[in-house]
N, CA, C and O atoms as a GROMACS GRO file, in nm:
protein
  480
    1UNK      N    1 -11.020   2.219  -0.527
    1UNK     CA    2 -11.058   2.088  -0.479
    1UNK      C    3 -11.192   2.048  -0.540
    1UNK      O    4 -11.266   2.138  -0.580
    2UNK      N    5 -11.221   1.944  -0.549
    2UNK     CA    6 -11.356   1.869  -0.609
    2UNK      C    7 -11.453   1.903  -0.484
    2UNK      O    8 -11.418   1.910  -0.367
    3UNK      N    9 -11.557   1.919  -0.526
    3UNK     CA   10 -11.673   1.919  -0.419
    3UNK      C   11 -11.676   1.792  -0.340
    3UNK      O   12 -11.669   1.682  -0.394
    4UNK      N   13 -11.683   1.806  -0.242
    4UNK     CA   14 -11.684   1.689  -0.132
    4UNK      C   15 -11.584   1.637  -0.095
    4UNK      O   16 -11.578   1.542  -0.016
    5UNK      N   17 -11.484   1.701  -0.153
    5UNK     CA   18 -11.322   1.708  -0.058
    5UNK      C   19 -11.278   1.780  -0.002
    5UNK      O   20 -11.258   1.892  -0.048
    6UNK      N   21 -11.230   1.728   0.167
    6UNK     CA   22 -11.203   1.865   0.224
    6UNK      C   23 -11.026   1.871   0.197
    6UNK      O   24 -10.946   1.784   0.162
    7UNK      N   25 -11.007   2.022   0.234
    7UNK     CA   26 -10.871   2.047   0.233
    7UNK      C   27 -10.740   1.992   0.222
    7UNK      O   28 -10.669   2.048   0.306
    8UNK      N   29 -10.670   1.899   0.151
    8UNK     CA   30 -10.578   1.837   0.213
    8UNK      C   31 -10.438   1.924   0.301
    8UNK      O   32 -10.414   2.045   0.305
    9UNK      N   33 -10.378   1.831   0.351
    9UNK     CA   34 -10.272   1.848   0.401
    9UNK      C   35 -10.146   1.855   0.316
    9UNK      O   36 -10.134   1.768   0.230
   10UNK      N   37 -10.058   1.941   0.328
   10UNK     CA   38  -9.949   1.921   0.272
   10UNK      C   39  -9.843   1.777   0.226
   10UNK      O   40  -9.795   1.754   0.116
   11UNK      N   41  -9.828   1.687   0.369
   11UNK     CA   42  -9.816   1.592   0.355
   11UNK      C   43  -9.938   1.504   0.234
   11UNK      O   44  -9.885   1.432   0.150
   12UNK      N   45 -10.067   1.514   0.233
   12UNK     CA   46 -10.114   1.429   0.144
   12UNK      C   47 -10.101   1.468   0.000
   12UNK      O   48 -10.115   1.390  -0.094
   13UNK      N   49 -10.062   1.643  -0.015
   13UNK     CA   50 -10.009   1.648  -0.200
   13UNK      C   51  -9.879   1.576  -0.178
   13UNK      O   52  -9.857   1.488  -0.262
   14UNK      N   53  -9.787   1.592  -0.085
   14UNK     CA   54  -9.632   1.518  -0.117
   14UNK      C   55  -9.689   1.351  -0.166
   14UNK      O   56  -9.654   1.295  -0.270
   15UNK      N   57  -9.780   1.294  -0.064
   15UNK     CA   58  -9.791   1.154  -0.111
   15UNK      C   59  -9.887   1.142  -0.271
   15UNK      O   60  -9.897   1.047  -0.348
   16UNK      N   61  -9.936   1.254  -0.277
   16UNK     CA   62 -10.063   1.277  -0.416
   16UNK      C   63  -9.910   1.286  -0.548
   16UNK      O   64  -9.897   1.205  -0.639
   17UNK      N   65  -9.823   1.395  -0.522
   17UNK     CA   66  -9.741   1.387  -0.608
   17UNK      C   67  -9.629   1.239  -0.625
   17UNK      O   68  -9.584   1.171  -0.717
   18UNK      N   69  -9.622   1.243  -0.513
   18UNK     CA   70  -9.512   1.090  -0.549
   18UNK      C   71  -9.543   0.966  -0.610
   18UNK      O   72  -9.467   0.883  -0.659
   19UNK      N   73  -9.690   0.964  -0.597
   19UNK     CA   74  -9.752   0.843  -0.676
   19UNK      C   75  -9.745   0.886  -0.826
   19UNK      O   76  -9.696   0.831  -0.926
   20UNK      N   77  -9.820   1.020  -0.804
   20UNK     CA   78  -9.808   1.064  -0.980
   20UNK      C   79  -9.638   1.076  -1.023
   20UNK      O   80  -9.612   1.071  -1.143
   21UNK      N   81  -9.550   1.087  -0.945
   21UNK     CA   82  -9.440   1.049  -1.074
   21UNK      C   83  -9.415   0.907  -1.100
   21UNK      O   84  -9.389   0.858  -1.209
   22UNK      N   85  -9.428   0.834  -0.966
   22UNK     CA   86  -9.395   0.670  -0.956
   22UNK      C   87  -9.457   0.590  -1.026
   22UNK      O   88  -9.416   0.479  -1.059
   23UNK      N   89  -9.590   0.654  -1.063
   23UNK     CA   90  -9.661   0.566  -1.179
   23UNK      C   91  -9.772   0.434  -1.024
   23UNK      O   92  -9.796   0.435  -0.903
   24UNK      N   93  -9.785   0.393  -1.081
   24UNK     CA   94  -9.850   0.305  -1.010
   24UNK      C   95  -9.752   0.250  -0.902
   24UNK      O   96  -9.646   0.215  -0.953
   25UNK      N   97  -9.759   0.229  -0.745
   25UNK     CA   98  -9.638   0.219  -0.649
   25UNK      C   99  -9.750   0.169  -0.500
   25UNK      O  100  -9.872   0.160  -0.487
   26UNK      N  101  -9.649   0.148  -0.422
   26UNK     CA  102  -9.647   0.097  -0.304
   26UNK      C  103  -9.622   0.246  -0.227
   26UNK      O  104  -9.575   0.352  -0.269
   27UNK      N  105  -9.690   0.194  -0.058
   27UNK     CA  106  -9.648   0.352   0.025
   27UNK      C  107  -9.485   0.291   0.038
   27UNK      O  108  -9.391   0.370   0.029
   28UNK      N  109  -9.463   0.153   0.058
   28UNK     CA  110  -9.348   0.166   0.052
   28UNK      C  111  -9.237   0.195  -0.018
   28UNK      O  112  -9.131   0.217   0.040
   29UNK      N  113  -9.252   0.200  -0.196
   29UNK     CA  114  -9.214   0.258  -0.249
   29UNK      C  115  -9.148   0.386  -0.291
   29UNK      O  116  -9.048   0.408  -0.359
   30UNK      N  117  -9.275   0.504  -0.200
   30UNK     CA  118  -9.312   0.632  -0.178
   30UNK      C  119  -9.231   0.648  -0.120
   30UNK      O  120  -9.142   0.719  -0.166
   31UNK      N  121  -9.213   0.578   0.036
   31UNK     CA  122  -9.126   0.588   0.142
   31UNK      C  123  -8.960   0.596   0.076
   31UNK      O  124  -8.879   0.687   0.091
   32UNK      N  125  -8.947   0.501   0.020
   32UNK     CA  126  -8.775   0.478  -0.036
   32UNK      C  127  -8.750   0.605  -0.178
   32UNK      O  128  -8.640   0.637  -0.223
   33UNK      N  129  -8.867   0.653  -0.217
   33UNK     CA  130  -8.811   0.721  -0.298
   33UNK      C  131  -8.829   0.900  -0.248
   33UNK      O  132  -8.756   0.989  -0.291
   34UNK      N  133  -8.927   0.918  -0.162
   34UNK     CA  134  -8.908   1.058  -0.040
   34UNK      C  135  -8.755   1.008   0.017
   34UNK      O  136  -8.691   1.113   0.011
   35UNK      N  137  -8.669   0.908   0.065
   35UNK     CA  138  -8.587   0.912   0.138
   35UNK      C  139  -8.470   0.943   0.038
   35UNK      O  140  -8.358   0.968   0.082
   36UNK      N  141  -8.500   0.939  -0.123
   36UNK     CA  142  -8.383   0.986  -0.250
   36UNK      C  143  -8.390   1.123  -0.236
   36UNK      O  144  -8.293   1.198  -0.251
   37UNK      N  145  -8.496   1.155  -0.208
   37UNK     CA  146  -8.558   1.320  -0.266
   37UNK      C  147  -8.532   1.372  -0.164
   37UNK      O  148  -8.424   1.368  -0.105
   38UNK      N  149  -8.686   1.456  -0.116
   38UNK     CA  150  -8.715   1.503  -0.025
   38UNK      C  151  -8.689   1.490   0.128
   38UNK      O  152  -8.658   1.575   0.212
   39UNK      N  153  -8.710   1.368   0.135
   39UNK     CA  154  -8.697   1.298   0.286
   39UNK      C  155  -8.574   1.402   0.374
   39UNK      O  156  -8.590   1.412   0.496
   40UNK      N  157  -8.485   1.458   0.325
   40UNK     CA  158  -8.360   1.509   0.394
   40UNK      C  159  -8.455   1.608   0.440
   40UNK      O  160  -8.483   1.574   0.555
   41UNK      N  161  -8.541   1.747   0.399
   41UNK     CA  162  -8.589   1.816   0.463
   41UNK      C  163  -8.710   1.814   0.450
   41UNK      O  164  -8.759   1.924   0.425
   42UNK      N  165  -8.794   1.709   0.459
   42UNK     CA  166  -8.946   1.716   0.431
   42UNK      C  167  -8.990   1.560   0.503
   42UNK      O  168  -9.074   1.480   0.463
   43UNK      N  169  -8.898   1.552   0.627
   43UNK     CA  170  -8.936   1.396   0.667
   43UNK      C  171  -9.122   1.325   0.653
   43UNK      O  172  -9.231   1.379   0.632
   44UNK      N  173  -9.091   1.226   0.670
   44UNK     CA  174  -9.232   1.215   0.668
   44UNK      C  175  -9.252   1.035   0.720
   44UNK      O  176  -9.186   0.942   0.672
   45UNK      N  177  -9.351   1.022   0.819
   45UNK     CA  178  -9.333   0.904   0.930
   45UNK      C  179  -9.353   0.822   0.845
   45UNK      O  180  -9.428   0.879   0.766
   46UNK      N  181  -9.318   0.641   0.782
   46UNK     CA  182  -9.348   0.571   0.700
   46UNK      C  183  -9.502   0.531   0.726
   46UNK      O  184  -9.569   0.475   0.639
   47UNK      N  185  -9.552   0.564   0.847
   47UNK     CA  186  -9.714   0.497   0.888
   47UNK      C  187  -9.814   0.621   0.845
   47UNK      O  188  -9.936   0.615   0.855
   48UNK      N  189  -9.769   0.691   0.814
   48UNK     CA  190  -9.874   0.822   0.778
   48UNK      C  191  -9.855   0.790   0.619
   48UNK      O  192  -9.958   0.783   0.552
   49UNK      N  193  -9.736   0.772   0.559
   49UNK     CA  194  -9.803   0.708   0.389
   49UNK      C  195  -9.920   0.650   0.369
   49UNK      O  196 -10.007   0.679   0.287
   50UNK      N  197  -9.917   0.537   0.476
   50UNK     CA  198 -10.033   0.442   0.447
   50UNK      C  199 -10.152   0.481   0.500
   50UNK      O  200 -10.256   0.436   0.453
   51UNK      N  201 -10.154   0.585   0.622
   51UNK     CA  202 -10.290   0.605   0.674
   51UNK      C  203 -10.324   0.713   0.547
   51UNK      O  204 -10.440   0.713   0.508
   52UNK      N  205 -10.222   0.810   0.476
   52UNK     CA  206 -10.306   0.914   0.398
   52UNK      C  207 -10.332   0.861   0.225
   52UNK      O  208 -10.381   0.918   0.128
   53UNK      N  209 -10.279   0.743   0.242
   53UNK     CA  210 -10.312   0.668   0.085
   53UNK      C  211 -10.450   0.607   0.090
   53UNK      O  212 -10.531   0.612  -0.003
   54UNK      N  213 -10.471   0.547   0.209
   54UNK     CA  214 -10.606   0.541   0.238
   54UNK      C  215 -10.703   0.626   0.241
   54UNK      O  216 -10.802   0.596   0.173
   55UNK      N  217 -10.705   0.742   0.312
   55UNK     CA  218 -10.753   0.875   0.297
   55UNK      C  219 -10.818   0.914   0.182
   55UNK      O  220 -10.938   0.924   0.156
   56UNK      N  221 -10.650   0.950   0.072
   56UNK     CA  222 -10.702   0.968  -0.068
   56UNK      C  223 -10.765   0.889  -0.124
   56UNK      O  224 -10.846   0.954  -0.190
   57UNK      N  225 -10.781   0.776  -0.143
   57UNK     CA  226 -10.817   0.664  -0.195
   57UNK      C  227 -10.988   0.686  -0.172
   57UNK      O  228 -11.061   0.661  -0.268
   58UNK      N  229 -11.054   0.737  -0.034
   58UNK     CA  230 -11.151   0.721   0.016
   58UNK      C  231 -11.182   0.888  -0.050
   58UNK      O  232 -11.290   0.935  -0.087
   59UNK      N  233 -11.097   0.929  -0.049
   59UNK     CA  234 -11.157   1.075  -0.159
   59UNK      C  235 -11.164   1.038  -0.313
   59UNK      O  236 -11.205   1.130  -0.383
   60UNK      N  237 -11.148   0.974  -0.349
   60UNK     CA  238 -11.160   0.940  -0.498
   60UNK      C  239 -10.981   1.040  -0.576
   60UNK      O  240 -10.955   1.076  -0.691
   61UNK      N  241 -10.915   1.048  -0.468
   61UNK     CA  242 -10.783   1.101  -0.544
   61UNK      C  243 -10.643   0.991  -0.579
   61UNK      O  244 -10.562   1.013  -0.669
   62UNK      N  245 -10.639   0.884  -0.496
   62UNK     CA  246 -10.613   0.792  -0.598
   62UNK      C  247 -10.689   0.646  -0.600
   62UNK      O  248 -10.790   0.610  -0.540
   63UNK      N  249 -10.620   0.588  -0.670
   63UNK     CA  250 -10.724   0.431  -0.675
   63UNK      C  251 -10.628   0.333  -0.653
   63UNK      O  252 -10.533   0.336  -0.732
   64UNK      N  253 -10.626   0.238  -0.558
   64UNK     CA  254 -10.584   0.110  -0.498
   64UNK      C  255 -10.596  -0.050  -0.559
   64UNK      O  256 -10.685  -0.108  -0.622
   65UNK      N  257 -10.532  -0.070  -0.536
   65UNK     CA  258 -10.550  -0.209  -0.638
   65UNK      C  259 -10.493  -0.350  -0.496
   65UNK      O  260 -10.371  -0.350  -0.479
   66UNK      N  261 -10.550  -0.425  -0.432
   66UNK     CA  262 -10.441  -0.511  -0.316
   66UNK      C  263 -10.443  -0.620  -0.434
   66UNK      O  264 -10.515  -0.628  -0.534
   67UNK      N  265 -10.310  -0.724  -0.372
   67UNK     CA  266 -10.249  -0.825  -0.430
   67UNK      C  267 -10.318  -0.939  -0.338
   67UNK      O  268 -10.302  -0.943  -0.216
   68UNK      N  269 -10.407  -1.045  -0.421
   68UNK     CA  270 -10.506  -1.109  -0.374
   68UNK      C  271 -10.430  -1.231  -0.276
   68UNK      O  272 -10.490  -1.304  -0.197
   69UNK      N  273 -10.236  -1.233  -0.310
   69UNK     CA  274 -10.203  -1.334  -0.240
   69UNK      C  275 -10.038  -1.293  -0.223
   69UNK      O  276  -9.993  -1.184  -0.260
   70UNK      N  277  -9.955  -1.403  -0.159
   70UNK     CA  278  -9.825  -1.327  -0.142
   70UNK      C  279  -9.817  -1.218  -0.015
   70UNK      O  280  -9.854  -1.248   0.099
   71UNK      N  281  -9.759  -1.080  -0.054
   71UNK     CA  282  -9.729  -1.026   0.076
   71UNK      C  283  -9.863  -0.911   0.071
   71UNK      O  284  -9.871  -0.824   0.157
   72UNK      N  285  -9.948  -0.921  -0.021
   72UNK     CA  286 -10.095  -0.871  -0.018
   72UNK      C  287 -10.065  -0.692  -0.037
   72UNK      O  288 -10.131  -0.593  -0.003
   73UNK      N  289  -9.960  -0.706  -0.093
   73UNK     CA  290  -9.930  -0.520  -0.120
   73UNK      C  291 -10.036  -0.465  -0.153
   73UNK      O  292 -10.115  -0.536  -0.215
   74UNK      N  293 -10.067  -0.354  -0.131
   74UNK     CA  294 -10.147  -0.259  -0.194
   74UNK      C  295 -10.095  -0.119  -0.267
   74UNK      O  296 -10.049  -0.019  -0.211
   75UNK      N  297 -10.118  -0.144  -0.421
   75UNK     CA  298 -10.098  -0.047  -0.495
   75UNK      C  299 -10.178   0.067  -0.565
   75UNK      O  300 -10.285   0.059  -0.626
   76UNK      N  301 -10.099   0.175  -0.540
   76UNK     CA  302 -10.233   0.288  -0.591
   76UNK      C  303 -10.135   0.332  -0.706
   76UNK      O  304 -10.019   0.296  -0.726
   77UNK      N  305 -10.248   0.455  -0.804
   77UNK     CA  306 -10.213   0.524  -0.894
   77UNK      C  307 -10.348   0.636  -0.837
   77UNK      O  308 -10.452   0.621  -0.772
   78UNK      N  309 -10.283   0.741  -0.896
   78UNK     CA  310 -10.388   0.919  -0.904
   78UNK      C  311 -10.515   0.911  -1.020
   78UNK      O  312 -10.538   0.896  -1.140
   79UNK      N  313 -10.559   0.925  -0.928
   79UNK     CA  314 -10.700   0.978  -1.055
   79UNK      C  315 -10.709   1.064  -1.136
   79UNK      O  316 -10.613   1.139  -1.114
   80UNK      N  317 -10.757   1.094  -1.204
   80UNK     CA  318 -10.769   1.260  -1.262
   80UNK      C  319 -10.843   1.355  -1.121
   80UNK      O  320 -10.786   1.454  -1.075
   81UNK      N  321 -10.930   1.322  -1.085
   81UNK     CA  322 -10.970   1.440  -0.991
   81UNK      C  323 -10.870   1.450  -0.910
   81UNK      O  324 -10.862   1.555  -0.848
   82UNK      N  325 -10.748   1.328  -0.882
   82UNK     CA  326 -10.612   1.352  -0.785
   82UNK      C  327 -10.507   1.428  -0.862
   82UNK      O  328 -10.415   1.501  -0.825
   83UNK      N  329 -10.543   1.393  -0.970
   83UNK     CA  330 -10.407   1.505  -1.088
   83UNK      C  331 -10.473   1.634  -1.104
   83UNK      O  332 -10.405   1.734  -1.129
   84UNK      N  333 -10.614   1.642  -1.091
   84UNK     CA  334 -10.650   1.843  -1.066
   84UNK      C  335 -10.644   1.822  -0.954
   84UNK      O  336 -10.653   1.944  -0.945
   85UNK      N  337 -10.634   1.768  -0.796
   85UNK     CA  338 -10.668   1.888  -0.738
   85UNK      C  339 -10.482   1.877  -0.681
   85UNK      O  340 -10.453   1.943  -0.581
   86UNK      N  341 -10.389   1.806  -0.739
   86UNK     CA  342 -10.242   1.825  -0.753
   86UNK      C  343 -10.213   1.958  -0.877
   86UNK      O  344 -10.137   2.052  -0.898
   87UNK      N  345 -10.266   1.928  -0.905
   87UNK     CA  346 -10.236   2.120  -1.035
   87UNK      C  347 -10.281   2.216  -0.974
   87UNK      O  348 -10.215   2.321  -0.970
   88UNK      N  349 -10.440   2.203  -0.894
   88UNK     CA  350 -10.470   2.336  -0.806
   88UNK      C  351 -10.364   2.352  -0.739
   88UNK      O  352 -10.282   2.438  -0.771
   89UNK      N  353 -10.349   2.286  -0.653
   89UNK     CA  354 -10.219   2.336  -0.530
   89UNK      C  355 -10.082   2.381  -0.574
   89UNK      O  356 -10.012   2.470  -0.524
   90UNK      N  357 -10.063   2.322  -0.653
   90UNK     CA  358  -9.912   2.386  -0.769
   90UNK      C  359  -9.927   2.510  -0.831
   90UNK      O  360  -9.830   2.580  -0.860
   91UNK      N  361 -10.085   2.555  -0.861
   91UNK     CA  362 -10.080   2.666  -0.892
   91UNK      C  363 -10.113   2.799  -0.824
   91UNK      O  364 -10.094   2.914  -0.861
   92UNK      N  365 -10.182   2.737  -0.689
   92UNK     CA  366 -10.174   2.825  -0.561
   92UNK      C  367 -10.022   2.885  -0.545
   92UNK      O  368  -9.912   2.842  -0.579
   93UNK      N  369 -10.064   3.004  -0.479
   93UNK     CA  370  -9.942   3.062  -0.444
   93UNK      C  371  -9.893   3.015  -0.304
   93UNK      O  372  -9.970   2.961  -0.223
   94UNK      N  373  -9.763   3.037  -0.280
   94UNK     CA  374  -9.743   2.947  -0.134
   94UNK      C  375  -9.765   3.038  -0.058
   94UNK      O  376  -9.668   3.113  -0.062
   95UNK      N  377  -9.887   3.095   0.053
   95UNK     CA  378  -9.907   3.186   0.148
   95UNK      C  379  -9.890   3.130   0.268
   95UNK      O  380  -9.937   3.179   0.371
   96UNK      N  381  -9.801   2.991   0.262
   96UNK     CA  382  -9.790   2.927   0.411
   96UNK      C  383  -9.627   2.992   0.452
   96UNK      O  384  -9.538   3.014   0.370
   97UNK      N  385  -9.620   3.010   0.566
   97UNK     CA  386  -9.501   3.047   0.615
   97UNK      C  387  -9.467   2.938   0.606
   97UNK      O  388  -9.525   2.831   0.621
   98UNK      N  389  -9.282   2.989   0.560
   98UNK     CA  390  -9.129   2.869   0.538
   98UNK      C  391  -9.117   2.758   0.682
   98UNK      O  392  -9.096   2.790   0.799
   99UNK      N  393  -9.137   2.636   0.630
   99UNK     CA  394  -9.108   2.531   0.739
   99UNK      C  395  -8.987   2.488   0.732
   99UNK      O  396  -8.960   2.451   0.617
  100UNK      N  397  -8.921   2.479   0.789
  100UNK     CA  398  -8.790   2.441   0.776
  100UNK      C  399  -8.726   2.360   0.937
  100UNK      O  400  -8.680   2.414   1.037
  101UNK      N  401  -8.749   2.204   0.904
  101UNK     CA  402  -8.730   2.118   1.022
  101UNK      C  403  -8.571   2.100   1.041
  101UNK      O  404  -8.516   2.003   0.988
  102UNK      N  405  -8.499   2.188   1.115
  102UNK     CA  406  -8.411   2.091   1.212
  102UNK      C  407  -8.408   2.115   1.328
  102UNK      O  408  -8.453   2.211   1.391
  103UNK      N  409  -8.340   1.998   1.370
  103UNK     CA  410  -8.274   2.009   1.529
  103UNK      C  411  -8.169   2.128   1.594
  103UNK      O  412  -8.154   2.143   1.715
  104UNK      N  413  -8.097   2.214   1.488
  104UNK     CA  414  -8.056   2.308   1.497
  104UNK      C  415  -8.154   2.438   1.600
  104UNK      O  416  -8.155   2.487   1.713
  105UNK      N  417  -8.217   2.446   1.486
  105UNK     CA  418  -8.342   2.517   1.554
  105UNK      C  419  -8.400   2.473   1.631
  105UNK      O  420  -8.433   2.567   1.703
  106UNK      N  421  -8.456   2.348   1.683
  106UNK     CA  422  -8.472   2.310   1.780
  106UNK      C  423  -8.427   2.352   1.923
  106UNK      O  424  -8.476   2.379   2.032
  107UNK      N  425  -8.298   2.342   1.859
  107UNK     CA  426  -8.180   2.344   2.035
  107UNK      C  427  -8.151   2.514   2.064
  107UNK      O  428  -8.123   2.542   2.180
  108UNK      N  429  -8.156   2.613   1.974
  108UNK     CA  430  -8.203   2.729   1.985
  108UNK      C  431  -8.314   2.784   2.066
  108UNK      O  432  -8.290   2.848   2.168
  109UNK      N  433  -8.446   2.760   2.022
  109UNK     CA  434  -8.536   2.799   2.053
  109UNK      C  435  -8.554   2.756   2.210
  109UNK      O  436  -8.606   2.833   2.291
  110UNK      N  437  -8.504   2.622   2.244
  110UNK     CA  438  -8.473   2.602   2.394
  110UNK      C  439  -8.350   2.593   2.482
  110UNK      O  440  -8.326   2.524   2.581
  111UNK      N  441  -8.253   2.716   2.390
  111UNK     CA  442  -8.164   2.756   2.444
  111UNK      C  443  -8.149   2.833   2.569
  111UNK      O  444  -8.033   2.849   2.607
  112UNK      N  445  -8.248   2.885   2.643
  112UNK     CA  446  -8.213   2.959   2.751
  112UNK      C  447  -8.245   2.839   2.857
  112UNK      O  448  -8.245   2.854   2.979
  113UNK      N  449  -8.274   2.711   2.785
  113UNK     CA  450  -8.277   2.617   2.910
  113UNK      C  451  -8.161   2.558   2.966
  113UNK      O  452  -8.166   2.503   3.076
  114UNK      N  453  -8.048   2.567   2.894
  114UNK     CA  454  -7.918   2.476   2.894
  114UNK      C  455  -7.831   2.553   2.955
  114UNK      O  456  -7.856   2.661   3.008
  115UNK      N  457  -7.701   2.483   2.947
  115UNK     CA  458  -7.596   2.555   3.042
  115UNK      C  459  -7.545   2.646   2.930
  115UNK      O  460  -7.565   2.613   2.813
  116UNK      N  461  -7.486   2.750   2.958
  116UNK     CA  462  -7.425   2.793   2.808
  116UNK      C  463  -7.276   2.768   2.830
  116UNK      O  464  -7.194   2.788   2.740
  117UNK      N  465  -7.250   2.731   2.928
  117UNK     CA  466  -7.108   2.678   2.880
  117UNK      C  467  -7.094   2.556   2.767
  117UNK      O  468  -7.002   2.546   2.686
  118UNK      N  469  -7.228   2.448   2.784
  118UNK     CA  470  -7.189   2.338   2.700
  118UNK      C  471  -7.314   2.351   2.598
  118UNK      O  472  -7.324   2.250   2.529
  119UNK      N  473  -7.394   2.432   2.576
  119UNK     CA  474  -7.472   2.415   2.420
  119UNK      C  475  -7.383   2.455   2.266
  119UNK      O  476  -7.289   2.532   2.247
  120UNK      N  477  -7.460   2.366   2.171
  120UNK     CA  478  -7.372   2.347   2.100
  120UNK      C  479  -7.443   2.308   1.978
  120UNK      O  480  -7.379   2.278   1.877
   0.00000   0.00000   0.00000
């Protein structure tokens, strides 16, 4: 990371990387193209794009551009200090334990609450 950035979040490399392939983009953009990709197991709320594009933006990891009229979009692209500290983390090893979101597991883990005649 650059000095004077703290840690990001996982979610903010997913949004750090999706800009860097999208080229210059919208969170809504981000949003429709996580929902091609990733989105099946890596959900991610459409209002947290925009609160962590802001974020980065305020770290100097990407840069924002708003549309002075019309629907006033705001578009970012990655910086270079957002394209290293996206190569640091790619080249970290993954020492985070496997996340793996479903409802499957969900209904497991609070399986001794249900009837077991009807869980399912």
């Amino acid at each position: 990371m650059t000095s004077g950035t703290r840690e990001l979040s996982v979610t903010a490399y997913v949004m750090l990387g999706m800009v860097a392939q999208l080229g210059v983009t919208t969170p809504y953009a981000v949003k429709q193209a996580l929902r091609r990709s990733i989105g099946q197991y890596w959900p991610i709320p459409h209002a947290q794009l925009y609160a962590i594009s802001g974020q980065l933006q305020e770290q100097g990891l990407l840069e924002g551009d708003q549309e002075s009229s019309g629907r006033r979009r705001k578009t970012y692209y990655v910086t270079g200090a957002g394209r290293r500290a996206l190569r640091q983390w790619l080249s970290r090893p993954g020492a985070e334990p496997a996340e793996i979101r479903s409802v499957a597991w969900l209904k497991l883990a609070f399986s001794d609450l249900g009837d077991p005649e009807s869980l399912s």
